[in-house]
BABATOR-706748 format. One record per atom (N, C-alpha, C): residue in three letters; atom name; x, y, z. Coordinates in steps of 0.1 Angstrom, whole numbers. Atoms other than C-alpha are relative to their C-alpha. Example, Ala and Ser with C-alpha at 12.3 -4.5 7.8 and 13.67 -1.06 7.14 Angstrom:
BEGIN
+------+--------+-------+-------+-------+
| mido | lumlum |     u |     v |     w |
+------+--------+-------+-------+-------+
|  Ala |      N |     9 |   -12 |     0 |
|  Ala |     CA |   123 |   -45 |    78 |
|  Ala |      C |     9 |    12 |     0 |
|  Ser |      N |    -9 |   -11 |     0 |
|  Ser |     CA |   137 |   -11 |    71 |
|  Ser |      C |    -8 |    11 |     8 |
+------+--------+-------+-------+-------+
! end
This chain:
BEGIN
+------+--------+-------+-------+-------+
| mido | lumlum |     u |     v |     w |
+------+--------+-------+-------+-------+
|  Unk |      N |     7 |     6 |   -10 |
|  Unk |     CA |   651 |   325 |   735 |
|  Unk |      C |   -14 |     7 |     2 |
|  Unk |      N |    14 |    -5 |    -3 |
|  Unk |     CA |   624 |   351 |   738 |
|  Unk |      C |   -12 |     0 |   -10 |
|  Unk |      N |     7 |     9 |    15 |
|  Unk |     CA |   610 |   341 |   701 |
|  Unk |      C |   -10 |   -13 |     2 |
|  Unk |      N |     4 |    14 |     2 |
|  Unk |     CA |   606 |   309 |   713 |
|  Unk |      C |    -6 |     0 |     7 |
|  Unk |      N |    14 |    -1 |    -9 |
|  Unk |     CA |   587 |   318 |   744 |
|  Unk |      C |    -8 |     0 |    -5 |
|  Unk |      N |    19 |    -3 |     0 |
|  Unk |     CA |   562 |   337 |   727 |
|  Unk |      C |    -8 |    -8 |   -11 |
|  Unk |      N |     9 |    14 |     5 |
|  Unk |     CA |   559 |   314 |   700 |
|  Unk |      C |    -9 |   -14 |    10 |
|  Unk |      N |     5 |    14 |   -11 |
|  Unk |     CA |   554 |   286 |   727 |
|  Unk |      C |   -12 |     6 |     4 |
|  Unk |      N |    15 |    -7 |    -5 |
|  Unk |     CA |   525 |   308 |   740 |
|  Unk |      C |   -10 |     2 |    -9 |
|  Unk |      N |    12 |    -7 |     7 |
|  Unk |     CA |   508 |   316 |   709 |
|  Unk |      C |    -1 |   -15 |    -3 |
|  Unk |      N |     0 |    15 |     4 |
|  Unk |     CA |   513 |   275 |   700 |
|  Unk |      C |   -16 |    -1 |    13 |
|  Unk |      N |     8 |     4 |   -14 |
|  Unk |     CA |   497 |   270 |   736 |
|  Unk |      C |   -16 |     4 |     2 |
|  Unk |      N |    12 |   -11 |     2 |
|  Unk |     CA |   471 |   297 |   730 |
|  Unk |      C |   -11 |    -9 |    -9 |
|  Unk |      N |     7 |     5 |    11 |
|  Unk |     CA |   460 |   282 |   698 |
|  Unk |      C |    -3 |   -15 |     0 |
|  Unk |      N |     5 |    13 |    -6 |
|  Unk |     CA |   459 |   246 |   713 |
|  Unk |      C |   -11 |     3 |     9 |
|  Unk |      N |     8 |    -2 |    -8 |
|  Unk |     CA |   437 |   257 |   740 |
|  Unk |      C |   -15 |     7 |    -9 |
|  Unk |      N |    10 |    -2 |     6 |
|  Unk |     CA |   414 |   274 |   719 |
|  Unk |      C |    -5 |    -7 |    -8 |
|  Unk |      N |     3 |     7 |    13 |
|  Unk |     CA |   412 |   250 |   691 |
|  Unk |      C |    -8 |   -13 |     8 |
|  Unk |      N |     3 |    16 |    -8 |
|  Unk |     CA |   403 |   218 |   716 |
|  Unk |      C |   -12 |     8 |    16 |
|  Unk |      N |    14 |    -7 |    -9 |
|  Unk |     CA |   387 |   239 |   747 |
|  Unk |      C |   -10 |     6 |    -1 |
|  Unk |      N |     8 |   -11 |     3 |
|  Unk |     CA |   377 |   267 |   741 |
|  Unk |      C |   -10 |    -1 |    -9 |
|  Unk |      N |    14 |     2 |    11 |
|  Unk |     CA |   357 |   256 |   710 |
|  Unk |      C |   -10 |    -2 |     3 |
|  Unk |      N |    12 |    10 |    -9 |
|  Unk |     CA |   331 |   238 |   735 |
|  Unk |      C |    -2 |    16 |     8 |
|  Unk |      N |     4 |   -16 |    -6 |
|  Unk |     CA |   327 |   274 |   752 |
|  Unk |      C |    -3 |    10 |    -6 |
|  Unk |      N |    13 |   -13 |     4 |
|  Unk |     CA |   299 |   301 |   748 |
|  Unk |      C |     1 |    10 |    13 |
|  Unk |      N |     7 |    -5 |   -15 |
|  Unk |     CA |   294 |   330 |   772 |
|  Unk |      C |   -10 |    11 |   -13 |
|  Unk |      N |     2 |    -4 |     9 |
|  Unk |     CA |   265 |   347 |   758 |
|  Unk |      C |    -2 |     3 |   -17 |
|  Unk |      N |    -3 |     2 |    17 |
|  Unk |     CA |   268 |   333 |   723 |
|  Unk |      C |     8 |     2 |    -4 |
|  Unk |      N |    -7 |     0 |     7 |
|  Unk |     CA |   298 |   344 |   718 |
|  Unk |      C |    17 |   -10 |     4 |
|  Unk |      N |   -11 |    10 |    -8 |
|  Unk |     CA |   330 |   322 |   721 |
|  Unk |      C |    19 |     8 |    -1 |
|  Unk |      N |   -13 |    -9 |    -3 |
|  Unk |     CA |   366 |   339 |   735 |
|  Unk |      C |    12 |    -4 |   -10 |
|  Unk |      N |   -13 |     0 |     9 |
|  Unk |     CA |   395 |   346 |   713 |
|  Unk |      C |    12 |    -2 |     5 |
|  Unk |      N |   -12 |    -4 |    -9 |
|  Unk |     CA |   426 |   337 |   731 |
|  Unk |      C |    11 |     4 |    -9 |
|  Unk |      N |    -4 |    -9 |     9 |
|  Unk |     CA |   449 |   348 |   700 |
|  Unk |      C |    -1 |    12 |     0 |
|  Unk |      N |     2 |   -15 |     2 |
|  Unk |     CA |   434 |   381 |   702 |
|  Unk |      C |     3 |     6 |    17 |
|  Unk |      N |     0 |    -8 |   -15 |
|  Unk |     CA |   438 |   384 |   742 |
|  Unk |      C |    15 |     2 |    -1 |
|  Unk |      N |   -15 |     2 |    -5 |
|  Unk |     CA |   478 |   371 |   739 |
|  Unk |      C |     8 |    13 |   -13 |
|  Unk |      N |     0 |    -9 |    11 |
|  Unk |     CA |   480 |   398 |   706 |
|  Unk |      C |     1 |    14 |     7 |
|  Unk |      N |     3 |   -12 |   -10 |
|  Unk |     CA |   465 |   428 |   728 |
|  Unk |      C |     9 |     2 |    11 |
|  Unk |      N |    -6 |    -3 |    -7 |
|  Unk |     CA |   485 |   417 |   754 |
|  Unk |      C |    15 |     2 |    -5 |
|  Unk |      N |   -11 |    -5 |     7 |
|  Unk |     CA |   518 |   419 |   736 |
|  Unk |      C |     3 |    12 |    -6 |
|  Unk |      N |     0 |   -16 |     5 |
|  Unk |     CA |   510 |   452 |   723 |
|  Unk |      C |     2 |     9 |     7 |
|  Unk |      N |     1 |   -13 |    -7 |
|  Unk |     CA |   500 |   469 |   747 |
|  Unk |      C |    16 |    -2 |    14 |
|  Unk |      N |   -14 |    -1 |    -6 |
|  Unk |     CA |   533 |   456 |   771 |
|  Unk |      C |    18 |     5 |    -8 |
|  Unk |      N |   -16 |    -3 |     4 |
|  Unk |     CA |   560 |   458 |   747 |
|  Unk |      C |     3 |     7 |   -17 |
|  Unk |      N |     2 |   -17 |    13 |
|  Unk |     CA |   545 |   483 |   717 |
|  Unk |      C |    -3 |    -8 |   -13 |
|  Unk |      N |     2 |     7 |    13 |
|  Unk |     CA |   534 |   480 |   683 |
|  Unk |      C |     7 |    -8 |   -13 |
|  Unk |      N |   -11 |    13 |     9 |
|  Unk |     CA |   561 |   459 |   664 |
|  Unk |      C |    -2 |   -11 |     5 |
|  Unk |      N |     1 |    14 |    -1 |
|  Unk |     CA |   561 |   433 |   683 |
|  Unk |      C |   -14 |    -6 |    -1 |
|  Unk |      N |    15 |     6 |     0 |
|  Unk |     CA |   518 |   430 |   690 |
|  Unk |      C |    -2 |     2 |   -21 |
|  Unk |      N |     0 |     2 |    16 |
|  Unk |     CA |   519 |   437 |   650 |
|  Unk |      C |     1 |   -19 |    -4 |
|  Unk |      N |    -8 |    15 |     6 |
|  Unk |     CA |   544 |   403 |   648 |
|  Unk |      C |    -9 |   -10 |     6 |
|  Unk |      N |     6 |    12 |   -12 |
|  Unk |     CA |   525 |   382 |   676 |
|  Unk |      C |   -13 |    -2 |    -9 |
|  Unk |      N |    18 |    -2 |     3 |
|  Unk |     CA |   491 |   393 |   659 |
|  Unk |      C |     3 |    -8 |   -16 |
|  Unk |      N |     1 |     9 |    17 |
|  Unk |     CA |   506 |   380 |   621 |
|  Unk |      C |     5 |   -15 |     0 |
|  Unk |      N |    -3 |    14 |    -6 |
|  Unk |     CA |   516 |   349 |   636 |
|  Unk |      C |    -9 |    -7 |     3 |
|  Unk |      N |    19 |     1 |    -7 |
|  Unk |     CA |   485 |   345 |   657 |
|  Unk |      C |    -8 |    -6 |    -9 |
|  Unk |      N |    13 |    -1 |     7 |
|  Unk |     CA |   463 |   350 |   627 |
|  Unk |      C |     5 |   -12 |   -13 |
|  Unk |      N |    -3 |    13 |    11 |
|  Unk |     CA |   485 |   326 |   603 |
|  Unk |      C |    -7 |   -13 |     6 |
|  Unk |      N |     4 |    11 |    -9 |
|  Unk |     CA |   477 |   299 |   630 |
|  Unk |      C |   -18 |    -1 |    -3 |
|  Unk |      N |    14 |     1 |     8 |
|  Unk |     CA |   441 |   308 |   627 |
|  Unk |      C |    -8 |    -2 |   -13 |
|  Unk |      N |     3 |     7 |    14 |
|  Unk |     CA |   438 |   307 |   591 |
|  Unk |      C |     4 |   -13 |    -4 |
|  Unk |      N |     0 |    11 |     7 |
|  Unk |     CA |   452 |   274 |   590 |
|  Unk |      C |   -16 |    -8 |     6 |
|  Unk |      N |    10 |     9 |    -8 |
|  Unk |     CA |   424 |   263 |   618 |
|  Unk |      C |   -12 |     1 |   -11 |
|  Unk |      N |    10 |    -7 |     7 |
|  Unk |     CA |   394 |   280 |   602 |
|  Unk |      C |    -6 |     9 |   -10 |
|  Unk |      N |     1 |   -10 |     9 |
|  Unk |     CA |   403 |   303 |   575 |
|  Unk |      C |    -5 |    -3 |   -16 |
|  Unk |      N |     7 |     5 |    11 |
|  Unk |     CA |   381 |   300 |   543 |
|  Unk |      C |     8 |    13 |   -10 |
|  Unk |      N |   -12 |    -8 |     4 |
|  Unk |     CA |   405 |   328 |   530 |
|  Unk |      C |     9 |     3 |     0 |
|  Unk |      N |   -12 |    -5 |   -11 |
|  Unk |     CA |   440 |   327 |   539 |
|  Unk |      C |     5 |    13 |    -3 |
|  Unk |      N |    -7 |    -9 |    -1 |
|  Unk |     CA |   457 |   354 |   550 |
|  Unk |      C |   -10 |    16 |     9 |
|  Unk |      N |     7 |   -10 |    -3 |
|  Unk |     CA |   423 |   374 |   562 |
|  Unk |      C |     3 |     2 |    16 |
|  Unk |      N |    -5 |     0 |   -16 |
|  Unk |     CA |   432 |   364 |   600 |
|  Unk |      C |     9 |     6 |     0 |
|  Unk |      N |   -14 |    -4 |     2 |
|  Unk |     CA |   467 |   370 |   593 |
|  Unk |      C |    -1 |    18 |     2 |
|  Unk |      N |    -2 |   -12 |    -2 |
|  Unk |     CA |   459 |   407 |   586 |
|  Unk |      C |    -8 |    10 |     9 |
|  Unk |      N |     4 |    -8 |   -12 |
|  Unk |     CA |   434 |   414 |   611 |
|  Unk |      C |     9 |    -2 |    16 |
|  Unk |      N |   -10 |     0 |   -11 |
|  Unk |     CA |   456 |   401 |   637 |
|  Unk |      C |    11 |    12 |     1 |
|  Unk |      N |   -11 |    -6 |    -1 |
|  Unk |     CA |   484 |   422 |   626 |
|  Unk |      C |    -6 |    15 |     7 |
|  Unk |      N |     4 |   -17 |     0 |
|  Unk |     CA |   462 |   456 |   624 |
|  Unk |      C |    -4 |    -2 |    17 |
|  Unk |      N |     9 |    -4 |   -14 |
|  Unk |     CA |   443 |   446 |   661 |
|  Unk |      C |    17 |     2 |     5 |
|  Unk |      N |    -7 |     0 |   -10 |
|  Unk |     CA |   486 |   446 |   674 |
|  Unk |      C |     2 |    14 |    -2 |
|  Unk |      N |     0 |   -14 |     7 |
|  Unk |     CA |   489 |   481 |   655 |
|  Unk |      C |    -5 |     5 |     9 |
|  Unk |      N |     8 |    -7 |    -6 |
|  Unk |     CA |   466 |   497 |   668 |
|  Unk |      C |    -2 |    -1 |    16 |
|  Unk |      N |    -5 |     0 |   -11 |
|  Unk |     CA |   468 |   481 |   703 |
|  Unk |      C |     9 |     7 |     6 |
|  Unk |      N |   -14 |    -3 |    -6 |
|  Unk |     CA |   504 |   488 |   709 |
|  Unk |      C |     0 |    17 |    -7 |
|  Unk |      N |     6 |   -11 |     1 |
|  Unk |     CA |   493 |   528 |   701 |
|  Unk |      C |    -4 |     8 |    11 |
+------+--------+-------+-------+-------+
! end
C-alpha cells in the first residue's frame, strides 16, 4: 500500500509538472517538483528509499524530456543519496 502511495505521488508530481508547471518561470528558471518529492523522501525516511523515489522520478523524466535515457534516472538517484545523508 505504501508503494502505491508514493508512486501515486511521484505519477501526480510528474503530471503537474509536465502540463503546469511547464508554463512557469520564477526568475528564468522553472521548479522541479520530482526533485522537491525526491528530497523530501530522503530526508524523512533516509537514503534507500529517496535513492528509490529519486530512480523512479528520474525514469519518469527521461521518458518526458530525456535526449539520453537513463541520465535523469541517475541524477535522481544520487540527489536521494546524498539527501537522505
Amino acid at each position: 500500500m505504501r508503494a502505491f502511495i508514493i508512486g501515486l505521488i511521484l505519477v501526480l508530481a510528474f503530471v503537474i509538472q509536465s502540463t503546469i508547471l511547464h508554463y512557469i518561470e520564477i526568475f528564468g528558471i522553472k521548479p522541479n517538483l520530482i526533485v522537491m518529492v525526491t528530497i523530501y523522501f530522503a530526508l524523512m525516511q533516509g537514503s534507500v528509499e529517496g535513492a528509490v523515489v529519486g530512480l523512479l522520478g528520474g525514469i519518469l523524466l527521461d521518458i518526458l524530456v530525456g535526449r539520453v535515457f537513463g541520465l535523469y534516472s541517475l541524477i535522481g538517484m544520487y540527489t536521494g543519496i546524498f539527501a537522505g545523508h
